[in-house]
N, CA, C and O atoms as a GROMACS GRO file, in nm:
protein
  344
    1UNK      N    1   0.262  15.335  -2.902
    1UNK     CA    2   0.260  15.197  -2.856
    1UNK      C    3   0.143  15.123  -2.924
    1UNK      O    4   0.031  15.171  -2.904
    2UNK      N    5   0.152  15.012  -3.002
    2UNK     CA    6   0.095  14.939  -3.059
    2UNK      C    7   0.018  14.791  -2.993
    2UNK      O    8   0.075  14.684  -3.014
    3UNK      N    9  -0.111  14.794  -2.915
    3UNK     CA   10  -0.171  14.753  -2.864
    3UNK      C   11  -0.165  14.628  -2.906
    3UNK      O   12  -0.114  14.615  -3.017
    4UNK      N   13  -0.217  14.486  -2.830
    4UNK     CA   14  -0.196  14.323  -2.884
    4UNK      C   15  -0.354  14.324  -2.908
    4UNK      O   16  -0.429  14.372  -2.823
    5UNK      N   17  -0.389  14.285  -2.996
    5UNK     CA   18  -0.569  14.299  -3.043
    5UNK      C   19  -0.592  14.148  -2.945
    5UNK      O   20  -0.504  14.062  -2.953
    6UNK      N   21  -0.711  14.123  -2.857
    6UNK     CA   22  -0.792  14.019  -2.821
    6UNK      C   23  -0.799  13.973  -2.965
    6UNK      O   24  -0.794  14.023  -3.077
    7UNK      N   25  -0.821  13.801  -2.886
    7UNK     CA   26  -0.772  13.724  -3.020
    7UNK      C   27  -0.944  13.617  -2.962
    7UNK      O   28  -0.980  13.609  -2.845
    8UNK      N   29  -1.006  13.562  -3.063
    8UNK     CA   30  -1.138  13.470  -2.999
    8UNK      C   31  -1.086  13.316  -2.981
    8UNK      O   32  -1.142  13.228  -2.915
    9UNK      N   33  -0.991  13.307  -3.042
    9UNK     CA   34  -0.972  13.159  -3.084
    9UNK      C   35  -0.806  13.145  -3.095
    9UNK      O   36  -0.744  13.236  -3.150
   10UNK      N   37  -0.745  13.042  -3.048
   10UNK     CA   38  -0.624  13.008  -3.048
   10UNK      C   39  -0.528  12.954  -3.192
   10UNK      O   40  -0.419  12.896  -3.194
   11UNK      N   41  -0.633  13.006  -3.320
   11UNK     CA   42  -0.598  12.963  -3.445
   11UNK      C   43  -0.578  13.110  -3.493
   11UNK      O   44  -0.476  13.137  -3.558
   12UNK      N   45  -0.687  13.224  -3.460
   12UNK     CA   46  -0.677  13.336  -3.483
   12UNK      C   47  -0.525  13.426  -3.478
   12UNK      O   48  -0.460  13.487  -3.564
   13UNK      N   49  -0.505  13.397  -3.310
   13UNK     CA   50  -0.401  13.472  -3.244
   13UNK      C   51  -0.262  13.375  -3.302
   13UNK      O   52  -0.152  13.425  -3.278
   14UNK      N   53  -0.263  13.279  -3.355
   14UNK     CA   54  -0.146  13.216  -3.426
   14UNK      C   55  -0.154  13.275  -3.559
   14UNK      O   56  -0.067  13.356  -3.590
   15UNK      N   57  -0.221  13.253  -3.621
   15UNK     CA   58  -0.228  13.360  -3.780
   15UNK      C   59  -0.178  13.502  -3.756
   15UNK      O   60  -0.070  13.538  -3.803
   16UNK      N   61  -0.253  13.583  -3.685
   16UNK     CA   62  -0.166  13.756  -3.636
   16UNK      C   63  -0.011  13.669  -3.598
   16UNK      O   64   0.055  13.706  -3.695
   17UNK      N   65   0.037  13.622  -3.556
   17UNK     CA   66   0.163  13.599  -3.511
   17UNK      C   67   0.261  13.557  -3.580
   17UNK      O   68   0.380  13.548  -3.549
   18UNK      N   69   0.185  13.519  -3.716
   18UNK     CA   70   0.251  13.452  -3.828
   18UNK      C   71   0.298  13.580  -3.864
   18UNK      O   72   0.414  13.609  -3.835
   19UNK      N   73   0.235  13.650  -3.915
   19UNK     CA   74   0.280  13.785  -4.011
   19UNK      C   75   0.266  13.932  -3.953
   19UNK      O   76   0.240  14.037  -4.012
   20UNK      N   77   0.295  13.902  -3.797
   20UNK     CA   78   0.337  14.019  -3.735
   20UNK      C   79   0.485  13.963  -3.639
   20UNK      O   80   0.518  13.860  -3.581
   21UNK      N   81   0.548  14.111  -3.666
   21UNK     CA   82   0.656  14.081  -3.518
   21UNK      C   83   0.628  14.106  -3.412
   21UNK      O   84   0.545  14.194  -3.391
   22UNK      N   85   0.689  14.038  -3.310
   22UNK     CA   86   0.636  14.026  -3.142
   22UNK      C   87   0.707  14.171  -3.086
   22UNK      O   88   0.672  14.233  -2.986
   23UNK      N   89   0.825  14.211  -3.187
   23UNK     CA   90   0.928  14.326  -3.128
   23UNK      C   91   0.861  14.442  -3.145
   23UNK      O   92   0.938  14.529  -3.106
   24UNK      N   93   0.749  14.497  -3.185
   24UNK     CA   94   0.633  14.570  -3.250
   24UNK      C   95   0.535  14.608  -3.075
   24UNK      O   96   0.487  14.714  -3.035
   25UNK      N   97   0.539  14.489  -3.017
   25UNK     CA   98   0.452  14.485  -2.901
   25UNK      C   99   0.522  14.466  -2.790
   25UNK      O  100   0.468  14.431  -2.685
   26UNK      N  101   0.650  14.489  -2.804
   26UNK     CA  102   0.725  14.448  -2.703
   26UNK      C  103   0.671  14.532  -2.525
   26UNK      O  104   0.663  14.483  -2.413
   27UNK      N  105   0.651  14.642  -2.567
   27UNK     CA  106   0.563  14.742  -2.403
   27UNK      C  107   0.448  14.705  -2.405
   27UNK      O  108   0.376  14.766  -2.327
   28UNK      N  109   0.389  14.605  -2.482
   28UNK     CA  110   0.256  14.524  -2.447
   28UNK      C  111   0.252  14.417  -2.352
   28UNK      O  112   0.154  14.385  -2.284
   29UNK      N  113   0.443  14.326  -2.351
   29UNK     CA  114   0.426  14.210  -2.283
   29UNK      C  115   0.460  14.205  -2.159
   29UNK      O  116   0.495  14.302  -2.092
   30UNK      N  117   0.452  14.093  -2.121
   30UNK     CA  118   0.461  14.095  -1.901
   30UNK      C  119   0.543  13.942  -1.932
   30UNK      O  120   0.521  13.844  -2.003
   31UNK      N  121   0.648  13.983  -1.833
   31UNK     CA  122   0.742  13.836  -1.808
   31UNK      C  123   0.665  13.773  -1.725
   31UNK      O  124   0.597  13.826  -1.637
   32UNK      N  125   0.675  13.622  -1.757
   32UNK     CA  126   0.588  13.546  -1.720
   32UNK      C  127   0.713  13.446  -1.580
   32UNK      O  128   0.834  13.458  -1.561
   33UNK      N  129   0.631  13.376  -1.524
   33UNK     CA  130   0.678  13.274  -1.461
   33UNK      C  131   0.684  13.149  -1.498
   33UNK      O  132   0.734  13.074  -1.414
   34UNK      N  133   0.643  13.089  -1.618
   34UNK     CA  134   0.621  12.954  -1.675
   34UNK      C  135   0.744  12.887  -1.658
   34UNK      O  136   0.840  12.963  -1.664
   35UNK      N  137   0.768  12.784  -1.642
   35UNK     CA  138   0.927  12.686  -1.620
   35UNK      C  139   0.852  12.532  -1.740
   35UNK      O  140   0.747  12.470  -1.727
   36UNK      N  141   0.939  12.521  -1.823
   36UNK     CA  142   0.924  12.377  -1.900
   36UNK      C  143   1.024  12.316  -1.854
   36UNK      O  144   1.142  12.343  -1.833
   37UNK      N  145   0.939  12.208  -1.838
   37UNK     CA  146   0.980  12.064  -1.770
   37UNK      C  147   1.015  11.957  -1.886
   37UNK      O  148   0.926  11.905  -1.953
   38UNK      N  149   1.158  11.929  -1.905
   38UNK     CA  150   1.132  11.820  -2.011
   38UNK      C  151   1.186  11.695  -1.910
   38UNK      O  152   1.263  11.694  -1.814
   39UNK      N  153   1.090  11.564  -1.999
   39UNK     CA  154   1.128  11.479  -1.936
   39UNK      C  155   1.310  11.412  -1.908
   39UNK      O  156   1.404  11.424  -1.986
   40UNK      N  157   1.309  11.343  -1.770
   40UNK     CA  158   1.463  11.329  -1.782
   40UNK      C  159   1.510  11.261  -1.872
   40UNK      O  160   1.438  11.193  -1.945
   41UNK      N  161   1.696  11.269  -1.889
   41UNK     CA  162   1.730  11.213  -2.010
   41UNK      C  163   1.872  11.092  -1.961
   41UNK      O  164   1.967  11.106  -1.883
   42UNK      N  165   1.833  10.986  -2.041
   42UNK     CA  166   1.916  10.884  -2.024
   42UNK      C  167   2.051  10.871  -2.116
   42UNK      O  168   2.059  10.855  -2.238
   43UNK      N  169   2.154  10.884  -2.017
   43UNK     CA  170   2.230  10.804  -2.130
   43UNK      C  171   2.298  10.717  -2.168
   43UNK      O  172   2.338  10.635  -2.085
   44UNK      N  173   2.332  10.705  -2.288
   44UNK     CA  174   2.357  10.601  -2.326
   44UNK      C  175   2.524  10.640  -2.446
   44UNK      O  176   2.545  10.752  -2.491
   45UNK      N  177   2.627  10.505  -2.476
   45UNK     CA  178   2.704  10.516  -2.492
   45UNK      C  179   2.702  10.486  -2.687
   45UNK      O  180   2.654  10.388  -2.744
   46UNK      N  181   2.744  10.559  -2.724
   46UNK     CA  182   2.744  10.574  -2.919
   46UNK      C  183   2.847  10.571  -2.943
   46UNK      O  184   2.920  10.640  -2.872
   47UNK      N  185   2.916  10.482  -3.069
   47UNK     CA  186   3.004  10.506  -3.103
   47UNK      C  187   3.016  10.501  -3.260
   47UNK      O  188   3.004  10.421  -3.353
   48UNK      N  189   3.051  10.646  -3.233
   48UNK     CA  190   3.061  10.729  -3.411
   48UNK      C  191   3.187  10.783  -3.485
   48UNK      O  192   3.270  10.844  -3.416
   49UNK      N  193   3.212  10.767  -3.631
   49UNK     CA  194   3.321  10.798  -3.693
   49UNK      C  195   3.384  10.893  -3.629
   49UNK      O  196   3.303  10.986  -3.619
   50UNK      N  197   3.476  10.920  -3.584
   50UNK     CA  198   3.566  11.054  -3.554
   50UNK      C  199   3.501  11.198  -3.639
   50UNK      O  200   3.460  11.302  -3.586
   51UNK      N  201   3.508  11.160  -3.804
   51UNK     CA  202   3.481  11.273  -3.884
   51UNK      C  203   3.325  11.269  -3.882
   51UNK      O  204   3.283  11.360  -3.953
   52UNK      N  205   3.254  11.218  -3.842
   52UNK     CA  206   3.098  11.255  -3.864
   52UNK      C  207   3.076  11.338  -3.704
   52UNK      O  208   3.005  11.430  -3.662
   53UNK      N  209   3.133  11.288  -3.673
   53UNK     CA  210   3.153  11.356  -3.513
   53UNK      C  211   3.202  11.542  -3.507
   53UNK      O  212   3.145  11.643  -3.466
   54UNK      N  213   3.345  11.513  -3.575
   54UNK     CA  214   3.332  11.674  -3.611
   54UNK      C  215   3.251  11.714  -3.672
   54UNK      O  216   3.219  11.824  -3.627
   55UNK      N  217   3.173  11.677  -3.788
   55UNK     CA  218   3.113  11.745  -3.879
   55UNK      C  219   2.956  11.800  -3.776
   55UNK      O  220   2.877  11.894  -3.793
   56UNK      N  221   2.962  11.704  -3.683
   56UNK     CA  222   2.790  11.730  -3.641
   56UNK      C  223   2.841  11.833  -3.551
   56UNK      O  224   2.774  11.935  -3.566
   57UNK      N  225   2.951  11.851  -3.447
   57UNK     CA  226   3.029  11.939  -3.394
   57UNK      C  227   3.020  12.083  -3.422
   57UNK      O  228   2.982  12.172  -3.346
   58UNK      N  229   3.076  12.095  -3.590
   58UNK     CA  230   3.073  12.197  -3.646
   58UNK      C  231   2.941  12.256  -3.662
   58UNK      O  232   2.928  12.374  -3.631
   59UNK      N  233   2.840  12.191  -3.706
   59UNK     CA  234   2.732  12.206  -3.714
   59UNK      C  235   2.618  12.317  -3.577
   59UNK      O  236   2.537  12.409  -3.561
   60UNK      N  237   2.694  12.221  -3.520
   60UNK     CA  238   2.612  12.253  -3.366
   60UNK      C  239   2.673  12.363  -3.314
   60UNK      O  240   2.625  12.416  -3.214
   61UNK      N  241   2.786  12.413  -3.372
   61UNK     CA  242   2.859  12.555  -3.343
   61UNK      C  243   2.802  12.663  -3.407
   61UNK      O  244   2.800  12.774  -3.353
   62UNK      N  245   2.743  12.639  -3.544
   62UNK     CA  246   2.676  12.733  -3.622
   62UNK      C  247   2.557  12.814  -3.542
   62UNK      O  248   2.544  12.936  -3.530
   63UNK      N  249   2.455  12.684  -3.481
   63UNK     CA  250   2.364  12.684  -3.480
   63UNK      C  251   2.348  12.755  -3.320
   63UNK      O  252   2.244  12.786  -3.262
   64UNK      N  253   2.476  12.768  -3.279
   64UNK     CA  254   2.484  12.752  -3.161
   64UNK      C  255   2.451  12.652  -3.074
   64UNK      O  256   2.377  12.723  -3.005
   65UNK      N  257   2.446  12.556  -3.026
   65UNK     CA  258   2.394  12.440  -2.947
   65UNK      C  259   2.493  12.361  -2.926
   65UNK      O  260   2.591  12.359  -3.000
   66UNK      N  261   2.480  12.294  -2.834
   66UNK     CA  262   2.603  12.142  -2.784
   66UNK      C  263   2.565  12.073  -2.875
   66UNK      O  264   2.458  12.077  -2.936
   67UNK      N  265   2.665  11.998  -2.888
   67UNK     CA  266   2.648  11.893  -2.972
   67UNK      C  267   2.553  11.768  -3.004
   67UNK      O  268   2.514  11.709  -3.105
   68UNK      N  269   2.534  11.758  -2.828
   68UNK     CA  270   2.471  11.634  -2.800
   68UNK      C  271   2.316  11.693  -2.792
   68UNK      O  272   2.222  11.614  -2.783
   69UNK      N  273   2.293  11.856  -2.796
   69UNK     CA  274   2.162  11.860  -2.814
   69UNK      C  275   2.096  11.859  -2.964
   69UNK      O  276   1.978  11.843  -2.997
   70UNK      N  277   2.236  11.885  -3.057
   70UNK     CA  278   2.210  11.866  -3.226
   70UNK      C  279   2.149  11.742  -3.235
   70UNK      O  280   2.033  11.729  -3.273
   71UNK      N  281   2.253  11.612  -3.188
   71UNK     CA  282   2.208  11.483  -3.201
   71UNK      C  283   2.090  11.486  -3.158
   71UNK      O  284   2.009  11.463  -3.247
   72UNK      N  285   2.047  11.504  -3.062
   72UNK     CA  286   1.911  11.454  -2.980
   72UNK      C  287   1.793  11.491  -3.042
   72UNK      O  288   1.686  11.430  -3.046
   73UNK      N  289   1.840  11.658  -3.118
   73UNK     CA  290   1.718  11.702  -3.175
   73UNK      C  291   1.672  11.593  -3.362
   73UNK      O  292   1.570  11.550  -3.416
   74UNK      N  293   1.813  11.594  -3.391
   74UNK     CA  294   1.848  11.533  -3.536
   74UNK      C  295   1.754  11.400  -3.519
   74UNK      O  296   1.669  11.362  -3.600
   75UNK      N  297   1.793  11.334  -3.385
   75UNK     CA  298   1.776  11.180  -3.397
   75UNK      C  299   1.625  11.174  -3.408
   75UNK      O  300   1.570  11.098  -3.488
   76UNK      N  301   1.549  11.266  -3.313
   76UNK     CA  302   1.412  11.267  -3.296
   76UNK      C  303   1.346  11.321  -3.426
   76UNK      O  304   1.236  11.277  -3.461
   77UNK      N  305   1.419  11.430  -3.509
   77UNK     CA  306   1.282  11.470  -3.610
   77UNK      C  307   1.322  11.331  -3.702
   77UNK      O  308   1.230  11.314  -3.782
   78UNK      N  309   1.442  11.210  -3.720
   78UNK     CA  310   1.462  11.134  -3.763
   78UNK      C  311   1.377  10.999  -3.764
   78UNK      O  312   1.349  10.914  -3.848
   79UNK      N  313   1.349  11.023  -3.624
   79UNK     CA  314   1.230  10.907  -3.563
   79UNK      C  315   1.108  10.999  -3.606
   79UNK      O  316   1.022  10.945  -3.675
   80UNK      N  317   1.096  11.090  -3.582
   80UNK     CA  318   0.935  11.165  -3.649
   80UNK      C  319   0.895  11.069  -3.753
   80UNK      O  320   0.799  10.994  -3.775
   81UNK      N  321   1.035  11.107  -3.821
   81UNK     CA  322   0.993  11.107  -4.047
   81UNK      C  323   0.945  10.937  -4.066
   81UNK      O  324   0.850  10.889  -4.128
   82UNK      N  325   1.047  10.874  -3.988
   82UNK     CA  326   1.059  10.685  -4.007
   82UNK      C  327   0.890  10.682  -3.955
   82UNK      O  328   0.813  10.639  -4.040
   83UNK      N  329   0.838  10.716  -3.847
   83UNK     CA  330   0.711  10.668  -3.806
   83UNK      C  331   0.625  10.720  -3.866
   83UNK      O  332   0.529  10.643  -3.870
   84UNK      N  333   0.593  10.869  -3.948
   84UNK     CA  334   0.535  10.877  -4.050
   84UNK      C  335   0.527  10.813  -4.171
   84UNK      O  336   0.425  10.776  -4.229
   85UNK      N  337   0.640  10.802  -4.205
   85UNK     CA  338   0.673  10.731  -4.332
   85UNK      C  339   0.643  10.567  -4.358
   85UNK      O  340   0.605  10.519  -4.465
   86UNK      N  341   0.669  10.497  -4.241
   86UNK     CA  342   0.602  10.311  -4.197
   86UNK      C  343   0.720  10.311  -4.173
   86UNK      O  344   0.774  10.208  -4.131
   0.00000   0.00000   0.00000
């Protein structure tokens, strides 16, 4: 069994995590109780080509995910790039 080394700093223990696997330490870890809270979600009504619709569909089947969580994720790193960008 391969021990989790104390880490000093929260930059440290992200670097080991980069270029180690977690499946390595797996009889090291303890299930936690943490619950993420995302904020609630509104909605609202879109109306999109039929075929861009399948295509994001298909997409979101690959990836496994609903559809509408492809969009949601798509739309936001979309708004990321625009507010970086001006």
């Amino acid at each position: 069994m391969v021990k989790i080394p104390e880490f000093k700093t929260e930059k440290e223990e992200r670097k080991f995590w980069d270029s180690h696997s977690s499946a390595n330490y797996w009889d090291n870890m303890e299930e936690c109780d943490d619950t993420f809270k995302r904020s609630k979600l509104k909605s609202i009504s879109l109306k999109l080509d039929p075929g861009l619709l399948e295509k994001i569909k298909v997409i979101a089947h690959k990836r496994g995910l609903s559809y509408n969580a492809l969009m949601r994720y798509l739309l936001s790193k979309g708004i990321e790039k625009e507010i970086k960008e001006g």
